[in-house]
gemmi code that builds the backbone of each chain (N, CA, C; Angstrom):
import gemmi

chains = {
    "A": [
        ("UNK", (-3.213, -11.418, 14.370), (-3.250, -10.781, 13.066), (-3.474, -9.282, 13.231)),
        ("UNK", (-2.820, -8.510, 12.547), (-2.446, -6.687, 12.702), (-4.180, -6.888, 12.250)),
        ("UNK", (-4.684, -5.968, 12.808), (-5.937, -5.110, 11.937), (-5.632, -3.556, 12.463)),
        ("UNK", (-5.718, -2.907, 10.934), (-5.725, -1.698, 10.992), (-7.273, -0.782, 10.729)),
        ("UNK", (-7.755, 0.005, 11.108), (-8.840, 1.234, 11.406), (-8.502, 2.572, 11.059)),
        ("UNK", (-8.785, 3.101, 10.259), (-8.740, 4.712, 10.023), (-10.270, 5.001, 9.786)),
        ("UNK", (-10.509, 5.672, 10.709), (-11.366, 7.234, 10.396), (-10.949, 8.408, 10.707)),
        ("UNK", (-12.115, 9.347, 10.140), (-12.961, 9.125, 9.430), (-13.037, 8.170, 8.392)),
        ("UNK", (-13.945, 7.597, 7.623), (-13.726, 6.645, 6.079), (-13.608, 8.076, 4.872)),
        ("UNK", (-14.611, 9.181, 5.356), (-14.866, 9.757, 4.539), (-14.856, 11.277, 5.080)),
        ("UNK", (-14.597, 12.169, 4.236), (-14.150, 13.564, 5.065), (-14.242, 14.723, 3.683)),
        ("UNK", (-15.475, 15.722, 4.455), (-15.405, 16.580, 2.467), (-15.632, 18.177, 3.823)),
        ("UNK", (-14.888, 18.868, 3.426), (-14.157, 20.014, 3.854), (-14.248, 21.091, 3.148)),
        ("UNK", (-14.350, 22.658, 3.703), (-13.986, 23.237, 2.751), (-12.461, 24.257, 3.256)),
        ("UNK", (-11.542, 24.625, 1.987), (-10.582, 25.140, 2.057), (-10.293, 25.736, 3.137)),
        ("UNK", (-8.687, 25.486, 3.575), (-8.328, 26.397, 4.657), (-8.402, 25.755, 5.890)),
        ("UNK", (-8.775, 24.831, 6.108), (-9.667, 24.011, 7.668), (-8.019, 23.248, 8.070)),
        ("UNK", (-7.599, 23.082, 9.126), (-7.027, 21.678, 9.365), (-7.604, 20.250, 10.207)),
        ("UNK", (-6.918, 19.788, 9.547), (-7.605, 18.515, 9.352), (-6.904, 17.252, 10.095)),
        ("UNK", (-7.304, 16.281, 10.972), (-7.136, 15.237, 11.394), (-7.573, 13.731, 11.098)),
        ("UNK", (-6.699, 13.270, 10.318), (-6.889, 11.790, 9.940), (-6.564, 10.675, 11.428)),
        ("UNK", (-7.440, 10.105, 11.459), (-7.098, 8.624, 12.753), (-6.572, 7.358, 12.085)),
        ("UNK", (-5.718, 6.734, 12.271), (-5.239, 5.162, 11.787), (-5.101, 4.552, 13.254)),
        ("UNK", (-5.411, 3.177, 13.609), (-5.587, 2.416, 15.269), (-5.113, 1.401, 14.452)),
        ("UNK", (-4.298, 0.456, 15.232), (-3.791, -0.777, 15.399), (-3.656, -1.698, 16.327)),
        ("UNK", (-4.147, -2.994, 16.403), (-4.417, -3.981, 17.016), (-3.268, -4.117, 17.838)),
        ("UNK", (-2.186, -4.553, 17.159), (-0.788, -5.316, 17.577), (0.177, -3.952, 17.391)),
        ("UNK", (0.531, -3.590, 18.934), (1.262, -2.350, 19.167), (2.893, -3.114, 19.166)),
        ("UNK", (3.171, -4.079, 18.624), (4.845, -4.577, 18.642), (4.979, -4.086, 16.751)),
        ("UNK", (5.129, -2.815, 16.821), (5.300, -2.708, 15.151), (6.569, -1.710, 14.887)),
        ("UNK", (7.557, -1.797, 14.031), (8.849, -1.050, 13.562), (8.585, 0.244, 13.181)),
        ("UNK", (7.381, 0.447, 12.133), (7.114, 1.360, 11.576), (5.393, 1.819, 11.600)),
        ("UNK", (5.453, 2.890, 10.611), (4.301, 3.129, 10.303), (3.814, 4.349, 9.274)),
        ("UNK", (3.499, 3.714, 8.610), (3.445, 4.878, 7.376), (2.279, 5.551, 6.658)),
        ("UNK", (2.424, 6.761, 6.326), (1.204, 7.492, 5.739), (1.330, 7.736, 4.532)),
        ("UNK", (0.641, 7.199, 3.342), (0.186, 7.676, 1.926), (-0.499, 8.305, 1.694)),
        ("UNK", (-0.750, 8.545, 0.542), (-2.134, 9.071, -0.410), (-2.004, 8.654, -1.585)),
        ("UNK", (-3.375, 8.566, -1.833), (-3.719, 8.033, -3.175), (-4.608, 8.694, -3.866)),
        ("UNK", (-3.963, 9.371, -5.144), (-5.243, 10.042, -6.449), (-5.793, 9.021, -6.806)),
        ("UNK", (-6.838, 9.363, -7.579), (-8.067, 8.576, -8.284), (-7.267, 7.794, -9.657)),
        ("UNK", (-7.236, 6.657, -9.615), (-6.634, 6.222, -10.918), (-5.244, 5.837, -10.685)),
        ("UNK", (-4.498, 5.998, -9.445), (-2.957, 6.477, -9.466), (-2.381, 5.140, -8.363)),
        ("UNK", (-0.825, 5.317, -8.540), (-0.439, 4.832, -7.492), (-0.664, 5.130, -5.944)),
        ("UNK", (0.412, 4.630, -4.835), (0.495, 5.209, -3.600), (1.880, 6.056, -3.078)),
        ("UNK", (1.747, 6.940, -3.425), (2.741, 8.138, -2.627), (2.935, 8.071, -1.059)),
        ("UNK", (4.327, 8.095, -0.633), (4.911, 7.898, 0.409), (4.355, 9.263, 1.012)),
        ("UNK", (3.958, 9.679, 2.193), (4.239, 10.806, 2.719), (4.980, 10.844, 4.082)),
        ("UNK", (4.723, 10.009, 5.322), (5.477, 9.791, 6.204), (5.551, 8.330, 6.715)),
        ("UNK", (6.888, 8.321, 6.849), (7.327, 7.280, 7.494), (7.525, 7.443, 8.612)),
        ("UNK", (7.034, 6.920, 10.223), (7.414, 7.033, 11.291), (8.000, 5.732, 11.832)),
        ("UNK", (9.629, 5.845, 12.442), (9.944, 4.158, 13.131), (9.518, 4.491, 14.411)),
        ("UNK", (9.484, 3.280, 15.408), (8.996, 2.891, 16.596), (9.450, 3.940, 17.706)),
        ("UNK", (10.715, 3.954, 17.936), (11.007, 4.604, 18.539), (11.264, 6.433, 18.134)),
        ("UNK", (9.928, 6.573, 16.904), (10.395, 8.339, 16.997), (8.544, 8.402, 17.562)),
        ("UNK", (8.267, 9.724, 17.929), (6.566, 10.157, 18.021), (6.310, 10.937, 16.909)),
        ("UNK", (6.867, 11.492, 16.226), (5.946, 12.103, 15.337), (6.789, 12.394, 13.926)),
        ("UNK", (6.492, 12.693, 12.886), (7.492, 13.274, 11.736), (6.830, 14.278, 11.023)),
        ("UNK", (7.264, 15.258, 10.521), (6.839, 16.811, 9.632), (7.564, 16.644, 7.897)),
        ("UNK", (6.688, 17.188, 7.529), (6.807, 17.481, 6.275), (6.218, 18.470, 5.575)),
        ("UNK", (5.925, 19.853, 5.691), (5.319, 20.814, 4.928), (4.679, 20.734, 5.900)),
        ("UNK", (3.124, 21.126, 5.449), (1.788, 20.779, 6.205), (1.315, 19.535, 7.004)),
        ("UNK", (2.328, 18.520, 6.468), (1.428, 17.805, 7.574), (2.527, 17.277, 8.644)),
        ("UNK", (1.772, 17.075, 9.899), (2.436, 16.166, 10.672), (1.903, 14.736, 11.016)),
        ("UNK", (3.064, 13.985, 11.223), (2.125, 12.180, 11.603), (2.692, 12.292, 13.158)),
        ("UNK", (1.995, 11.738, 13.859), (2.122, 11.538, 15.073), (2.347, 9.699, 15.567)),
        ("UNK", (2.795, 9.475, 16.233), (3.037, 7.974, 16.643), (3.025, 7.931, 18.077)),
        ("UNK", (1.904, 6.755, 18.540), (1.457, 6.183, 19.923), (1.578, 4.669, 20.098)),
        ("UNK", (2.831, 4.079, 19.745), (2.523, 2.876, 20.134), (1.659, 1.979, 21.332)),
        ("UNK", (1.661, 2.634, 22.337), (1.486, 2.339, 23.779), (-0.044, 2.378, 23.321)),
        ("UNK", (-0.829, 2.904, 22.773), (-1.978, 3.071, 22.407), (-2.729, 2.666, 20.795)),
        ("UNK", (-1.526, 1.797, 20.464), (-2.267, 1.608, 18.852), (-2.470, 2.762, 17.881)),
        ("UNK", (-1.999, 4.004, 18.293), (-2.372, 5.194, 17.387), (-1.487, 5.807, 16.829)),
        ("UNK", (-2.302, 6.389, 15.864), (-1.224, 7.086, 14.506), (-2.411, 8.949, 14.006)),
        ("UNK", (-1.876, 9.842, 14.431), (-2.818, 10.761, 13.662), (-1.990, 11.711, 12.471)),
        ("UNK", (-2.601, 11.586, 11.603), (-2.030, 12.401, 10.307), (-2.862, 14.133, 10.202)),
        ("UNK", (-2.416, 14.936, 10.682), (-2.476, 16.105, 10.688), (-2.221, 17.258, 9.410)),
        ("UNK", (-2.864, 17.435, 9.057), (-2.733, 18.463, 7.641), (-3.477, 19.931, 8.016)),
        ("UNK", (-2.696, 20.982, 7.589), (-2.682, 22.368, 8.208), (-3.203, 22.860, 7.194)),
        ("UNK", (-3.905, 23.564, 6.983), (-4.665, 24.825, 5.791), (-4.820, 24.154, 4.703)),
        ("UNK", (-5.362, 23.094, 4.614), (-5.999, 22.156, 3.924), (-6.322, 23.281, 2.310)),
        ("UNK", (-5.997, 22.138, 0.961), (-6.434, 22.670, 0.199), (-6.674, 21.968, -0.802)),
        ("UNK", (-7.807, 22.814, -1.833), (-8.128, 21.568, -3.064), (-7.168, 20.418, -3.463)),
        ("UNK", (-6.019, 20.540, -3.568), (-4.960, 19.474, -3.798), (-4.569, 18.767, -3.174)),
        ("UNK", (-5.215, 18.865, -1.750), (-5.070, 17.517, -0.706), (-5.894, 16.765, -1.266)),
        ("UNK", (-7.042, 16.606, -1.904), (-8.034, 16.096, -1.723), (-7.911, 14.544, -2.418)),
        ("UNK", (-7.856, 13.352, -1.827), (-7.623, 11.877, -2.423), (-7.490, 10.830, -1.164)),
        ("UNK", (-7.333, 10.325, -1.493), (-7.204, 8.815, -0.421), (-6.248, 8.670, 0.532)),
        ("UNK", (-6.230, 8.929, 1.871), (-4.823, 8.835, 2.630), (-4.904, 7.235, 3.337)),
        ("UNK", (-3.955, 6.594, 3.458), (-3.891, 5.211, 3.597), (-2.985, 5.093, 5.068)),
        ("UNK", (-2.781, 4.340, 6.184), (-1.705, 4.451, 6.838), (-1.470, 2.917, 6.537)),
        ("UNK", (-0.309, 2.367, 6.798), (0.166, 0.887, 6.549), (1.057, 0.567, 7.888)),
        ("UNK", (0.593, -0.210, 8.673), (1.816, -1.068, 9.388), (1.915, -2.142, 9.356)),
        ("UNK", (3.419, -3.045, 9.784), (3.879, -4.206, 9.728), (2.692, -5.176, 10.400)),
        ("UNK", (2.472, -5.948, 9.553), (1.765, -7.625, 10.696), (2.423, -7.856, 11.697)),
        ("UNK", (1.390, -8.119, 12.761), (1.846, -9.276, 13.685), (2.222, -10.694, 13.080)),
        ("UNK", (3.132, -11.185, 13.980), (3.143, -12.415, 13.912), (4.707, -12.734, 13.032)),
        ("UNK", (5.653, -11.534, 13.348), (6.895, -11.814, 12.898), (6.962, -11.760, 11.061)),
        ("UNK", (5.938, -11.270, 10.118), (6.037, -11.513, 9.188), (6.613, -10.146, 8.303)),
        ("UNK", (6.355, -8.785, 9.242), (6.385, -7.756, 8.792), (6.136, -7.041, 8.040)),
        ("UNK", (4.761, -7.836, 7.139), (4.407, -7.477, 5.895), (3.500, -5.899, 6.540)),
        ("UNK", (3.686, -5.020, 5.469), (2.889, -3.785, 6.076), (1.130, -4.144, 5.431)),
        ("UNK", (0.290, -3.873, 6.526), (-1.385, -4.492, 6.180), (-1.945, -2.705, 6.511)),
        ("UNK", (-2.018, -2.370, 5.500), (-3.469, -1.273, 5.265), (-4.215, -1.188, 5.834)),
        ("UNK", (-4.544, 0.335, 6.466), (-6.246, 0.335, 6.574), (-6.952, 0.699, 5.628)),
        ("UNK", (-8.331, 0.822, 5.865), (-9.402, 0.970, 4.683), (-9.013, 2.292, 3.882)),
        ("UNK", (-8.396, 3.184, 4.364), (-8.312, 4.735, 4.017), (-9.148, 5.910, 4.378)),
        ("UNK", (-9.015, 6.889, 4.102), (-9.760, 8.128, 4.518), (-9.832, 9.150, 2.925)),
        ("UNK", (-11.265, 8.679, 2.840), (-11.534, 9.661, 1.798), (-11.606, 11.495, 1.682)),
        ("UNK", (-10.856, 11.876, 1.158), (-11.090, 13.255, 1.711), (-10.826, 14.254, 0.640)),
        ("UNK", (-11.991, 14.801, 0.370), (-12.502, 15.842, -0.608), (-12.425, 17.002, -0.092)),
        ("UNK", (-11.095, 18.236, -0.443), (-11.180, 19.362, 0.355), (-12.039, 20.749, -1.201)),
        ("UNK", (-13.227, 21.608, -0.653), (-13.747, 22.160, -1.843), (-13.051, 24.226, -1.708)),
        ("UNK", (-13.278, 24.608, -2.431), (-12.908, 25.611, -2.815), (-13.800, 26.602, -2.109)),
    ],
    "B": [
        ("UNK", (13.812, 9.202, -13.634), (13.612, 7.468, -13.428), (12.546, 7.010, -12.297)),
        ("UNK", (11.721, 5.986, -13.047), (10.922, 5.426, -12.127), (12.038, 4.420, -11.501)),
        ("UNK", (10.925, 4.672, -10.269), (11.911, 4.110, -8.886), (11.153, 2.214, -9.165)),
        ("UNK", (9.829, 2.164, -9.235), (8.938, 0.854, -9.591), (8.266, 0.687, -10.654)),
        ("UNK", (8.395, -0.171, -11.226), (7.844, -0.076, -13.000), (7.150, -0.926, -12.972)),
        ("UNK", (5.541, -0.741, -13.599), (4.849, -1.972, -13.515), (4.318, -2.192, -14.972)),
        ("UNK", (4.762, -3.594, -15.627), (4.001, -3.713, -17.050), (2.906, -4.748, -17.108)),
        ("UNK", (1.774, -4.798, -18.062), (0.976, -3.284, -18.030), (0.621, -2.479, -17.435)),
        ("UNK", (0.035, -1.234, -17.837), (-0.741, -0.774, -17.048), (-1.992, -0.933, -16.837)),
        ("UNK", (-2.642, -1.495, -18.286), (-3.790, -2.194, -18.282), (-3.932, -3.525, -19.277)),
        ("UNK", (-4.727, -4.329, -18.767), (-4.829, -5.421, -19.276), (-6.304, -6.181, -19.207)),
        ("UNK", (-7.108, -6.298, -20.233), (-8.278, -6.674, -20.812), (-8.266, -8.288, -21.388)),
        ("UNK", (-8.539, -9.020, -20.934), (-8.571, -10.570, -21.089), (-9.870, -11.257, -20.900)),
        ("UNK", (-9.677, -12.316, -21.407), (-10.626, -13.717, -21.528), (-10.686, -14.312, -20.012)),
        ("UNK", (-11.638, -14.938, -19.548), (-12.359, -15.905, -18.472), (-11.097, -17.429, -19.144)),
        ("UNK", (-10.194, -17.782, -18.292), (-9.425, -18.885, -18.693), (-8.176, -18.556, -19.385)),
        ("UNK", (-7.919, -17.157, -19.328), (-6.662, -17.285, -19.927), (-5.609, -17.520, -18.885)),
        ("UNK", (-3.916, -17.446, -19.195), (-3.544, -16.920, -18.589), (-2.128, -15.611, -19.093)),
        ("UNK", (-2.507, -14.921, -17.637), (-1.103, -13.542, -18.007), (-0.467, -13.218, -16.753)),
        ("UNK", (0.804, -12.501, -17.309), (2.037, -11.970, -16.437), (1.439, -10.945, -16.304)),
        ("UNK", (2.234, -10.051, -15.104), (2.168, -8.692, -14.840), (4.025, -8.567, -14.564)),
        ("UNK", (4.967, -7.751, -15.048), (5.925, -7.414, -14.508), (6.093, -6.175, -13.918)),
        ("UNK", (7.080, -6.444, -12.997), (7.559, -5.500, -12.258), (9.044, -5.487, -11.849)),
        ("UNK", (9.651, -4.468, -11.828), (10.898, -4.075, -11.670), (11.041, -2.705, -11.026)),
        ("UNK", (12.260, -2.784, -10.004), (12.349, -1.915, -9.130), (14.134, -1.720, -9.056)),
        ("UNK", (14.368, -0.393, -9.664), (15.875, 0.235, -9.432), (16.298, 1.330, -8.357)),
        ("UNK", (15.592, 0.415, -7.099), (16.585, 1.255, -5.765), (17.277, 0.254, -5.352)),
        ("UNK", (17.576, -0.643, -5.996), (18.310, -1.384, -4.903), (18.054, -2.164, -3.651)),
        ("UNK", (16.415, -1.967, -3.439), (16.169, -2.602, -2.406), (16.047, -4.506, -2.459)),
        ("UNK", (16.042, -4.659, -1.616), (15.575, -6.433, -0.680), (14.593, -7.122, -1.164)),
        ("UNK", (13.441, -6.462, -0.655), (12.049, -6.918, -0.114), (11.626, -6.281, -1.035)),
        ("UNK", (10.565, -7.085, -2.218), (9.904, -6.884, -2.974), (7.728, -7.484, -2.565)),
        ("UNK", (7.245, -6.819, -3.152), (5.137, -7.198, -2.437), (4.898, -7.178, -3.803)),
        ("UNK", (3.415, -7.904, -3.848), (2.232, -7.626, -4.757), (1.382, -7.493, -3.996)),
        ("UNK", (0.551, -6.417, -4.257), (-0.579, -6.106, -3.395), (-2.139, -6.599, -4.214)),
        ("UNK", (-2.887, -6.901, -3.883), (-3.924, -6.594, -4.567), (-5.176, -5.199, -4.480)),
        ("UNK", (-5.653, -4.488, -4.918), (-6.423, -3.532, -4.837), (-8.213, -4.060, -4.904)),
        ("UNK", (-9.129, -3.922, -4.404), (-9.971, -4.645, -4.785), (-11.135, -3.398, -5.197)),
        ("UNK", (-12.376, -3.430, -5.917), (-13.366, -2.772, -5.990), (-13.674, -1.572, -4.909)),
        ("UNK", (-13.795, -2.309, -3.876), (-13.547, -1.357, -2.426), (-12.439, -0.500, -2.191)),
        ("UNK", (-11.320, -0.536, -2.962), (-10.119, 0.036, -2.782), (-9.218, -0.047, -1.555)),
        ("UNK", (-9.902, -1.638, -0.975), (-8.696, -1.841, -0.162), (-8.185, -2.940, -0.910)),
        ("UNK", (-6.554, -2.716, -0.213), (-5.299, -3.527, -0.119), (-5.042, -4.278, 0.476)),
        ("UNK", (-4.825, -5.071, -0.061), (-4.559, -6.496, 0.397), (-3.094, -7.523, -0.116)),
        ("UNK", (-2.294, -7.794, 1.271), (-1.438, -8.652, 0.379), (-1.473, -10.110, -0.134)),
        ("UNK", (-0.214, -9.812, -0.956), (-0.496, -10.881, -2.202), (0.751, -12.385, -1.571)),
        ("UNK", (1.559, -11.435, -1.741), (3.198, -12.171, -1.156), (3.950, -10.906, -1.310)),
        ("UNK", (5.021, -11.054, -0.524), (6.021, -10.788, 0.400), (7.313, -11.638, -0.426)),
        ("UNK", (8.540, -11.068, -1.128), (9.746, -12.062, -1.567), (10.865, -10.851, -1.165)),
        ("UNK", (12.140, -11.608, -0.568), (13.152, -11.202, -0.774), (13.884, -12.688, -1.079)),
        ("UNK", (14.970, -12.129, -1.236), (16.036, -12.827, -1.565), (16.315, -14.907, -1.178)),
        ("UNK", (16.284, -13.991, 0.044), (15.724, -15.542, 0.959), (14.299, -16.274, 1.342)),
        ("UNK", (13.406, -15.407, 1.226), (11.987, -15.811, 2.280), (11.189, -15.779, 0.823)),
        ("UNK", (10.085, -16.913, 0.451), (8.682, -16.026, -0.046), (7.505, -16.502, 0.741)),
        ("UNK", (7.060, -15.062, 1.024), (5.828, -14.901, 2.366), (4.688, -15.275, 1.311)),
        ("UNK", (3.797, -15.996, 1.599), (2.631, -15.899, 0.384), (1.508, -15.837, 1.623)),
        ("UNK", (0.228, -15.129, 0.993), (-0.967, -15.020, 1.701), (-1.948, -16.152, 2.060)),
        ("UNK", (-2.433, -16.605, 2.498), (-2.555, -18.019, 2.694), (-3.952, -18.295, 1.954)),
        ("UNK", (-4.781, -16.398, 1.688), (-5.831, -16.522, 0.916), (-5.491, -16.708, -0.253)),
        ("UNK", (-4.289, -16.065, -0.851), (-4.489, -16.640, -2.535), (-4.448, -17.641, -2.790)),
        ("UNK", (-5.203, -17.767, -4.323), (-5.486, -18.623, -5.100), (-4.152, -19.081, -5.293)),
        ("UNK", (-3.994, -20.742, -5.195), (-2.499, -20.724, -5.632), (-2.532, -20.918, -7.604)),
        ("UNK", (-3.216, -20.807, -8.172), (-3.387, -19.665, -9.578), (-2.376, -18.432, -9.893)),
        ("UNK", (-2.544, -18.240, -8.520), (-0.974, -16.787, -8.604), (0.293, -17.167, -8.282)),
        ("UNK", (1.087, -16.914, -8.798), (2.794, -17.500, -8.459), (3.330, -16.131, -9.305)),
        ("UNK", (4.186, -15.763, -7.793), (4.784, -14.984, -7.943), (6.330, -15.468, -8.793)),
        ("UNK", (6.884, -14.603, -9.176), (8.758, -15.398, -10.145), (9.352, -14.477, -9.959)),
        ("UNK", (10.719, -14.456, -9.466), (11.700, -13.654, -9.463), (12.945, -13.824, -10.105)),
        ("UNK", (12.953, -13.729, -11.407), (14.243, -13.823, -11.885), (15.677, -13.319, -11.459)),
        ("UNK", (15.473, -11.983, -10.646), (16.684, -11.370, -10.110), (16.087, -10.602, -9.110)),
        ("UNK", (16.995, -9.851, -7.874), (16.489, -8.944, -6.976), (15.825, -8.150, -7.236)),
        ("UNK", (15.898, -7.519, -8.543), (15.480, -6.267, -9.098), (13.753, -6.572, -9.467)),
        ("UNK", (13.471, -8.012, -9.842), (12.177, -8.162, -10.446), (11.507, -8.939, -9.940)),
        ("UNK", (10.230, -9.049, -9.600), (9.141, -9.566, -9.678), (7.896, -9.837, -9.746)),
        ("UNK", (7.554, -10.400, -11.141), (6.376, -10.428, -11.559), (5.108, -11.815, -11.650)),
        ("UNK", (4.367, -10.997, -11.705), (2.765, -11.908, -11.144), (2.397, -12.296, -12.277)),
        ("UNK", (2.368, -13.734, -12.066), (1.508, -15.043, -13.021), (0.636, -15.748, -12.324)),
        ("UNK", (-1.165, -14.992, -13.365), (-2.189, -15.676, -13.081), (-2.446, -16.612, -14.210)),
        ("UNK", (-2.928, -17.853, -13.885), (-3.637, -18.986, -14.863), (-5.060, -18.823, -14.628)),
        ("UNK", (-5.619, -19.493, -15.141), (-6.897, -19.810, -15.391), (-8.072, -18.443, -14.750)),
        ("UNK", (-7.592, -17.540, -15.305), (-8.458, -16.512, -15.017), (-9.660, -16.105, -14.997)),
        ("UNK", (-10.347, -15.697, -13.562), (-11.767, -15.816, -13.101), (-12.104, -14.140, -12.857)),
        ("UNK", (-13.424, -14.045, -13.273), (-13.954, -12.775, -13.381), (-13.871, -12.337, -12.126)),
        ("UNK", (-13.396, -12.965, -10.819), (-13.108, -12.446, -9.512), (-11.842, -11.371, -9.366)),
        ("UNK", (-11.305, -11.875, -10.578), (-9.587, -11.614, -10.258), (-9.536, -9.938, -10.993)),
        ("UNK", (-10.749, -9.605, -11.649), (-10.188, -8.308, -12.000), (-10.166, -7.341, -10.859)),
        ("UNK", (-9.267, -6.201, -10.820), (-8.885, -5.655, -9.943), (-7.313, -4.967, -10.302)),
        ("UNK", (-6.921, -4.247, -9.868), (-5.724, -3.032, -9.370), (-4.713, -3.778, -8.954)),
        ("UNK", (-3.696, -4.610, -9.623), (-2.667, -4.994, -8.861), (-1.237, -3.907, -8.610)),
        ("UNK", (-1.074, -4.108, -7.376), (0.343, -2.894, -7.186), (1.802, -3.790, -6.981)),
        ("UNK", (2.877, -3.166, -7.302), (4.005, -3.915, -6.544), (4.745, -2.823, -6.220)),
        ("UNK", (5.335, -3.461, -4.872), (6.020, -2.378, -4.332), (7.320, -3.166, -3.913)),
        ("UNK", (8.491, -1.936, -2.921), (9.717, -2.623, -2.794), (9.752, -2.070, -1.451)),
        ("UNK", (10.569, -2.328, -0.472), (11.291, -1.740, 0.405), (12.790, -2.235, 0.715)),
        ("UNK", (13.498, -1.063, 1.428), (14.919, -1.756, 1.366), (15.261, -2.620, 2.683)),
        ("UNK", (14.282, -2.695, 3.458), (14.622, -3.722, 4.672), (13.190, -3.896, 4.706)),
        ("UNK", (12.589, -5.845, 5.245), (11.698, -6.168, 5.374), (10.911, -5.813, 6.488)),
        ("UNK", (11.758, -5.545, 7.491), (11.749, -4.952, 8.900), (11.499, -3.511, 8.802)),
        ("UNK", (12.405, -2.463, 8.385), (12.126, -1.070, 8.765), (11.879, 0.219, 7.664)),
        ("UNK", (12.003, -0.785, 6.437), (12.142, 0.180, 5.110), (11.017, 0.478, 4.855)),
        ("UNK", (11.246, 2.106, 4.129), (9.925, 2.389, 3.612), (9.268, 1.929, 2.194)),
        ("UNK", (7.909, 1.859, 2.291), (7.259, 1.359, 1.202), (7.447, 2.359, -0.331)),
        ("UNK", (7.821, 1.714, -1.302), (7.646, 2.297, -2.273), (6.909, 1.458, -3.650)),
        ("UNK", (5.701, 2.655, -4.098), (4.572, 1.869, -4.735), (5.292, 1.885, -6.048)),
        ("UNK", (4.326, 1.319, -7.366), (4.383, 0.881, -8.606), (2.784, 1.733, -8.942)),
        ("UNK", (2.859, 2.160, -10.231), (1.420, 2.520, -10.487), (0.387, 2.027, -10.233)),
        ("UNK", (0.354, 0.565, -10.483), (-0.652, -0.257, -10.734), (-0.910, -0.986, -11.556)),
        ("UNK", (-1.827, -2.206, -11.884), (-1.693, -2.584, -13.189), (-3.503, -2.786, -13.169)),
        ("UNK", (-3.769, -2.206, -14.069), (-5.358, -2.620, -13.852), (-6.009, -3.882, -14.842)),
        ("UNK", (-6.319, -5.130, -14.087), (-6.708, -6.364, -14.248), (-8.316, -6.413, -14.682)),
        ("UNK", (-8.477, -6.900, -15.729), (-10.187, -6.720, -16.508), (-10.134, -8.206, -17.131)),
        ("UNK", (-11.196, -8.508, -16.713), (-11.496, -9.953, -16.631), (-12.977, -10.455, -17.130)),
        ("UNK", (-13.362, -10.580, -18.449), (-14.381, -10.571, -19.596), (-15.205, -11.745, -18.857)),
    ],
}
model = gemmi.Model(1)
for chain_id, residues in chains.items():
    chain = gemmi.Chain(chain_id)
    for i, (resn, *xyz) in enumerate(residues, 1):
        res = gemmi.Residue()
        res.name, res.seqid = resn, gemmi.SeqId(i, " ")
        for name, pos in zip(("N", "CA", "C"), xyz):
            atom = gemmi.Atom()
            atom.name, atom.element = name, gemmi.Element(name[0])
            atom.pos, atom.b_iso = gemmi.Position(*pos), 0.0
            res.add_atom(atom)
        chain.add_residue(res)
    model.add_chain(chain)
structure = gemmi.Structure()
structure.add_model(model)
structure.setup_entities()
């Protein structure tokens, strides 16, 4: 069974800093792997999708990094600012052929002014 | 256009009733989830449906039955509703069960008297 791990759980910052999120995974046979965020009240916003065979993907400020060989995933955000600040989630596929994507707990992260 | 539509968004009920949640999704994708959200704000899945397969969680209550009238939809029917069950339900889609990316639904927030 996939178990996923992100820390920090919780992360309060102030402006300008960059910042490193951790996501670890049990079962390194996985397709993908993906990074959200979540506002207070809100859905989950896509931010990166990484497949198996890439290491890392960019988007603005942040970068995701991919380690299968090691269970790891780091979500990287550059000059961090009040409007980062909400729930980042990473999701990968289950073990066990089912491919359902299983969550980690998230990373709370409050960036202040 | 929303890409995942979830109806309601909130829903306030009786101990023993029962209610739908719908959902509908216009990308075109496969692979349709219900997630559950819990107090803790983790995620958890519900079931897993495409076309051919339905993945169900082996923890739910079978109280929940998922229905898919067409590719495009599927929505969550709880019976006999227990003050356990309130909580954040999400549905999401992807266009391959294997490598597609996740795309969320607002939420539907579940309140249970």
């Amino acid at each position: 069974k996939q178990e996923v791990t992100q820390i920090p759980a919780a992360l309060s910052v102030p402006e300008g800093e960059n910042l490193v999120l951790n996501c670890s995974f049990t079962d390194s046979a996985i397709y993908n792997l993906q990074w959200f965020r979540q506002d207070p009240g809100k859905g989950l916003t896509s931010l990166l999708l990484i497949q198996s065979s890439q290491r890392e993907q960019t988007s603005g400020r942040l970068n995701a990094s991919l380690d299968k060989s090691s269970g790891r995933s780091t979500l990287y955000i550059a000059a961090s600012q009040p409007g980062d600040s909400a729930t980042y989630l990473c999701a990968v596929p289950a073990s066990g052929g089912s491919y359902i994507p299983t969550f980690g707990r998230g990373t709370s992260l409050i960036v202040h002014p | 256009d929303t890409a995942v539509s979830q109806t309601p968004k909130y829903l306030v009920t009786q101990m023993g009733n029962d209610k739908s949640i719908k959902c509908e999704q216009n990308l075109g994708h496969d692979t349709m989830y219900w997630y559950k959200q819990d107090s803790k704000k983790f995620l958890k899945i519900m079931f897993s449906y495409n076309n051919k397969e339905l993945i169900i969680n082996e923890t739910v209550p079978n109280r929940f039955s998922p229905k898919s009238p067409d590719k495009a939809h599927l929505n969550l029917h709880i019976n006999s509703l227990e003050l356990g069950d309130s909580a954040v339900y999400f549905c999401a889609s992807s266009h391959s069960q294997v490598t597609g990316e996740l795309f969320f639904g607002e939420g539907s927030r579940l309140t249970v008297l």
